[in-house]
N, C-alpha and C positions, 0 to 999 in steps of 0.2 A: 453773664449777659452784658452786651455793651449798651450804653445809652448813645441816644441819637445827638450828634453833633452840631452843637448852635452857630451855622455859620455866619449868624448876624454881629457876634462878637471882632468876627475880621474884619471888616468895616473899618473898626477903631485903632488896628494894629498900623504903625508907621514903618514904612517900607524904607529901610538903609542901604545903597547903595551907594561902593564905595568910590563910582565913576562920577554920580553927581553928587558926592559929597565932598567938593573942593571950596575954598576960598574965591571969592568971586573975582580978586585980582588976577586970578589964573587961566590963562588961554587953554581952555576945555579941547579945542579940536588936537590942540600938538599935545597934550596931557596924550590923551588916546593912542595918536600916536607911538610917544615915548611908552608907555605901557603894550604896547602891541609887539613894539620890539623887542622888547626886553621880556614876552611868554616864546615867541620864536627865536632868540637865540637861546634863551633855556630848554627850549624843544630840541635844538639842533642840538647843544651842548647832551643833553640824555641821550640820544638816539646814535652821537660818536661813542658814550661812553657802552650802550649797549653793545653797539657794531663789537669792540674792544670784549664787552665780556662773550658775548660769544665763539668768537674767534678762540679768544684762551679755555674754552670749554671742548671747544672740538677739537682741538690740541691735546689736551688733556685724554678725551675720550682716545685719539690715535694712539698717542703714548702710553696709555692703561691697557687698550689691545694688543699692541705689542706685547707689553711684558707678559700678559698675561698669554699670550700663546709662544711665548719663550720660556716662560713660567711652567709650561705644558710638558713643553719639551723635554727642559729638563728634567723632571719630575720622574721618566720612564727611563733614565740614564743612572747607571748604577758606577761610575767612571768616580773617581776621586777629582779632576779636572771638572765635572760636569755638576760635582757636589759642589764645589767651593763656588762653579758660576752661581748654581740652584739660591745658594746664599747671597751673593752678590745681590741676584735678580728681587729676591725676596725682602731685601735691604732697602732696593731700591722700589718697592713696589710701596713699603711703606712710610716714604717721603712723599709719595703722593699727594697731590692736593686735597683737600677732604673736600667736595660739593656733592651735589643730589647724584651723579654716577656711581663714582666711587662709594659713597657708601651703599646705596641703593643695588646691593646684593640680595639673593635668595635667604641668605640667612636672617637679612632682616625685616623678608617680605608679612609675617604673621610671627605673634607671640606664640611661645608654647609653654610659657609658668603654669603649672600647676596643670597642666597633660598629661591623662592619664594614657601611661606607654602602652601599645596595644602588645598582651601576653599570647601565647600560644594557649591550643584549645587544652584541659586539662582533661584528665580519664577519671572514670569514676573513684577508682582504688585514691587517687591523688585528691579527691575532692574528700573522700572520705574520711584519710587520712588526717587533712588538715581540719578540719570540721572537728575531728577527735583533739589534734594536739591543743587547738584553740579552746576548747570546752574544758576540758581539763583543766588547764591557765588559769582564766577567764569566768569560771562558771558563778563562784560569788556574785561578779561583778554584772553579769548578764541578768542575773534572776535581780539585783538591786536594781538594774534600768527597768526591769517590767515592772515594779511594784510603784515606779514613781509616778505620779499623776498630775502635776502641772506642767505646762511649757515649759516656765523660766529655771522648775528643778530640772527636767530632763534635758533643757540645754547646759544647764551649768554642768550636769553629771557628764555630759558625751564633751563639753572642750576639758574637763579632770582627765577623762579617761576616752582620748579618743579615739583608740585603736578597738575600739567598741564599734566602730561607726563598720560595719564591713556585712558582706553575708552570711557567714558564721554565725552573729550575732541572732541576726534576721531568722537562719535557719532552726535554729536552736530557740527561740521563742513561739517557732511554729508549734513545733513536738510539744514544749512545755504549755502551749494552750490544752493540745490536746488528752495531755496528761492531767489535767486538771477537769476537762470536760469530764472524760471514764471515773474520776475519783469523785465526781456530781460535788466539783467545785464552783459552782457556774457562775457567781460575782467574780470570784478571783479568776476565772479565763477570762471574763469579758475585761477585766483592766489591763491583763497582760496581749490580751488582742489587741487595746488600743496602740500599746506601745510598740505591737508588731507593726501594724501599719504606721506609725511613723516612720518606724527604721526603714521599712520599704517605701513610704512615699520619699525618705532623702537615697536613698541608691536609686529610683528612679530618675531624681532629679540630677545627680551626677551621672547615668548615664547618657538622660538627654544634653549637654550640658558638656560631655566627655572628659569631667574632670573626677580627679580622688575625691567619693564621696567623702572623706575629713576634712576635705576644705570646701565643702559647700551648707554643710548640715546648719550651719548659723543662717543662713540665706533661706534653708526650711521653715524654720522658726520666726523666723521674720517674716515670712510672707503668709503664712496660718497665721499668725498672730494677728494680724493687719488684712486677712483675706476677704475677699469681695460673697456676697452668699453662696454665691456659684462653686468656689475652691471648695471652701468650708462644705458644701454641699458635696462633692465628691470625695471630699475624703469619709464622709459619713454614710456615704455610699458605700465605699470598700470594707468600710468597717463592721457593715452590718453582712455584707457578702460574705467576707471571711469569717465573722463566728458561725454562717448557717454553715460554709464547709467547714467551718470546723467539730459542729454537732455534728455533723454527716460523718466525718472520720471515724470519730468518735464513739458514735452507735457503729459502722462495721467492725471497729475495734476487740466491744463489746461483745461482737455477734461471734466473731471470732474465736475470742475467748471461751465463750459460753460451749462452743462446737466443740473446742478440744479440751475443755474440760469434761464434755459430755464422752467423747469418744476415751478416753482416761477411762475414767467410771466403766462405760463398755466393757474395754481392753479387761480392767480390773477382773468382771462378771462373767469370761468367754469360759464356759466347760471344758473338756477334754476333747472333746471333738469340735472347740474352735466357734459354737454358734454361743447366742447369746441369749441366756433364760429368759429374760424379761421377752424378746425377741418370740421366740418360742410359745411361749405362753399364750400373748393375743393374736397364733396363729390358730394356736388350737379348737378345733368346736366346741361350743359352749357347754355343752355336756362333760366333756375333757376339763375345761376350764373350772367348771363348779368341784368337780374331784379334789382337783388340786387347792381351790381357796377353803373347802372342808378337811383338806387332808384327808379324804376318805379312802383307803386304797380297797377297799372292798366295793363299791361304788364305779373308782376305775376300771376294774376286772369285767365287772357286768359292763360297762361306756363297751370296752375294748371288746367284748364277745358280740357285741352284734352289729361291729361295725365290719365294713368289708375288710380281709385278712389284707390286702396291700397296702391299704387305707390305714390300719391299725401299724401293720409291721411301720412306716412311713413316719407316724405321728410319736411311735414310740423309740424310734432312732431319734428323732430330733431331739427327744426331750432327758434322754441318756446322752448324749451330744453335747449337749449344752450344761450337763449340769443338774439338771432342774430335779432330775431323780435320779439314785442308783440302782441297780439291779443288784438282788444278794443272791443269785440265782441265775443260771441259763434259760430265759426268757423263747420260748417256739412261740413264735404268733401267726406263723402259717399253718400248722394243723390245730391249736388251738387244746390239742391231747394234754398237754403239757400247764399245769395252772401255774401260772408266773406270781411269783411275789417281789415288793420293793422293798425297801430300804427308804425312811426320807432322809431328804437331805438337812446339811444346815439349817437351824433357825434362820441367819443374817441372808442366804438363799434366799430364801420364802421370802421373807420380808421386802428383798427386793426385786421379787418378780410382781408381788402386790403392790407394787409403788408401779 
C-alpha cells in the first residue's frame, strides 16, 4: 500500500538550474545564446550522421537482396561453374555487415531449446510394446517413485533418474494402484495414487508448456511447493477423483473375477448332457427337490407317478442331463408300466447341488 505524498516538503527543495547558475560577471543574454548554438549544431551534426547511417542500411538491405536471390539461383544449378559461383556468393554473403537485417532471419525469429519435436500418431501395438520394454527396464525404479512421500525426495529421485519422468511411468502406476485396490491394499494405493497424480500433473505441465516433460518437472515442484490454495486445491481435487476411479476399476475388476471363476466351477459341474446340477435342481418342483435333499428314491418314484407323463419325462431328462442322477435301468415314463430305478450319484455331486 503506498502512503500519501507530503508535498509540503517541496517547498524547502532548492531548484538548480544550470542557465541561472552563472557568475554574475557573465552576460546571461549571449551565455544563451552561445548555448543555443552549440544544441543546434549538435542537432544538425546527429541528424547528418543519421542521414549517413541510413543510407548505408539501405545499401546493405539492396546488396543482401541481391545475393540472396543470386544465392537462389544458384542453389537449383547442378553445373560445376554454377557450384564454384554458389560458393563465391556464399563467401560473400558472409562478409556481410551484421545489423538488425541481416541477422533478423526466420531462424532467429523464436527459440526452440528444449521443444518438444512434434512425433507422428503411434498405433496401439507400438504403445504397447513400448510400455512393455520400458516396465521391464524400469520396474524397480517406478514402484521406488510410488512409495516416496515428500516433494524434495521425489524431486531428487526424478533429477537421479530422469528418464522416469514419461507416460510409461504414469501408466504403469495406474494398473499398480489398481492392483493394490483388488489385493484391499488401500493405505498403500492411496500413496501410490498421490505419486500418480504428480507424474500426471508434470506431463500435463509440459504439454501445456510444449516442452520434454524432463525439463520441466523441477518447475512442478517448485510451484506445489510454493502454490497459492487454489493450485494446491486442485491438485487434491484430482487426487481424490482418481482413487474413486480407481476403487471403481477395481470393484469391476473384482466382479469379473468372481464371474469366471463362478463360470470355472460351472464348467467343472456340467453332466453328460452339458446342463448344470446345481441349475437343474432349483428348477425342479419342490416335491422333486425334497427327494433329492432326503435321497429318497422311493419317495421320487411316487413325486414322478402322479405327475403329468411329459412333465415327469421333461424333469427327469434334465436331471440325467446334468448329472444329478444316473439311471441303472431303461427308465419309460410315458406309460409308467415300467418302474424305473436310480443309481445316486457322487457324494461331492450332492453336496454341490446343496450349496
Amino acid at each position: 500500500r503506498m502512503s500519501r505524498i507530503d508535498y509540503s516538503v517541496w517547498d524547502h527543495i532548492e531548484v538548480s538550474d544550470d542557465e541561472d547558475d552563472t557568475h554574475p560577471n557573465i552576460d546571461t543574454p549571449s551565455l544563451f545564446r552561445w548555448r543555443h548554438q552549440a544544441r543546434v549544431e549538435r542537432m544538425e551534426e546527429f541528424q547528418s550522421k543519421g542521414e549517413e547511417i541510413n543510407k548505408s542500411l539501405m545499401e546493405c538491405r539492396r546488396k543482401l537482396a541481391e545475393t540472396q536471390k543470386k544465392l537462389q539461383e544458384l542453389s537449383v544449378a547442378s553445373s560445376d561453374d554454377a557450384k564454384t559461383e554458389l560458393n563465391k556468393v556464399q563467401a560473400e554473403e558472409k562478409k556481410m555487415p551484421w545489423n538488425v537485417d541481416t541477422l533478423s532471419r526466420d531462424g532467429f525469429s523464436k527459440s526452440i531449446v528444449n521443444v518438444k519435436p512434434e512425433v507422428g500418431q503411434e498405433t496401439e501395438e507400438e504403445k504397447e510394446q513400448k510400455h512393455k520394454t520400458f516396465v521391464e527396464k524400469y520396474e524397480k525404479q517406478i514402484k521406488h517413485f510410488g512409495m516416496l512421500r515428500r516433494w524434495d525426495d521425489s524431486q531428487k529421485y526424478l533429477s537421479d533418474n530422469p528418464y522416469l519422468v514419461c507416460e510409461e511411468t504414469a501408466n504403469y502406476l495406474v494398473i499398480m494402484c489398481i492392483d493394490l485396490e483388488v489385493e484391499e491394499k488401500h493405505a498403500l494405493m492411496e500413496q501410490v495414487a498421490h505419486q500418480t497424480i504428480v507424474m500426471q500433473f508434470i506431463l500435463e505441465l509440459a504439454k501445456s508448456l510444449k516442452v520434454d516433460p524432463r525439463g520441466c518437472f523441477r518447475q512442478f515442484f517448485s510451484k506445489i511447493k510454493t502454490a497459492d490454495q487454489q493450485y494446491q486445491d486442485a491438485f487434491n481435487d484430482e487426487l481424490e477423483s482418481f482413487k474413486e476411479r480407481v476403487r471403481g476399476r477395481a470393484k469391476i475388476r473384482i466382479e469379473k473375477a468372481m464371474k469366471e471363476l463362478e463360470e470355472e466351477e460351472r464348467q467343472k459341474r456340467l453332466g453328460p448332457g452339458g446342463l448344470d446340477p446345481v441349475e437343474v435342481y432349483e428348477s425342479l418342483p419342490a416335491e422333486m427337490q425334497k427327494c433329492f435333499d432326503d435321497k429318497d428314491i422311493q419317495m421320487l418314484q411316487e413325486v414322478i407317478s402322479k405327475m403329468d407323463p411329459t412333465e415327469a419325462k421333461q424333469h427327469m431328462k434334465r436331471c440325467i442331463d446334468s448329472g444329478l442322477w444316473v439311471p441303472n435301468a431303461k427308465v419309460d415314463v410315458e406309460g409308467k408300466d415300467e418302474e424305473p430305478t436310480y443309481e445316486e450319484v457322487k457324494q461331492e455331486q450332492e453336496e454341490t447341488k446343496k450349496e
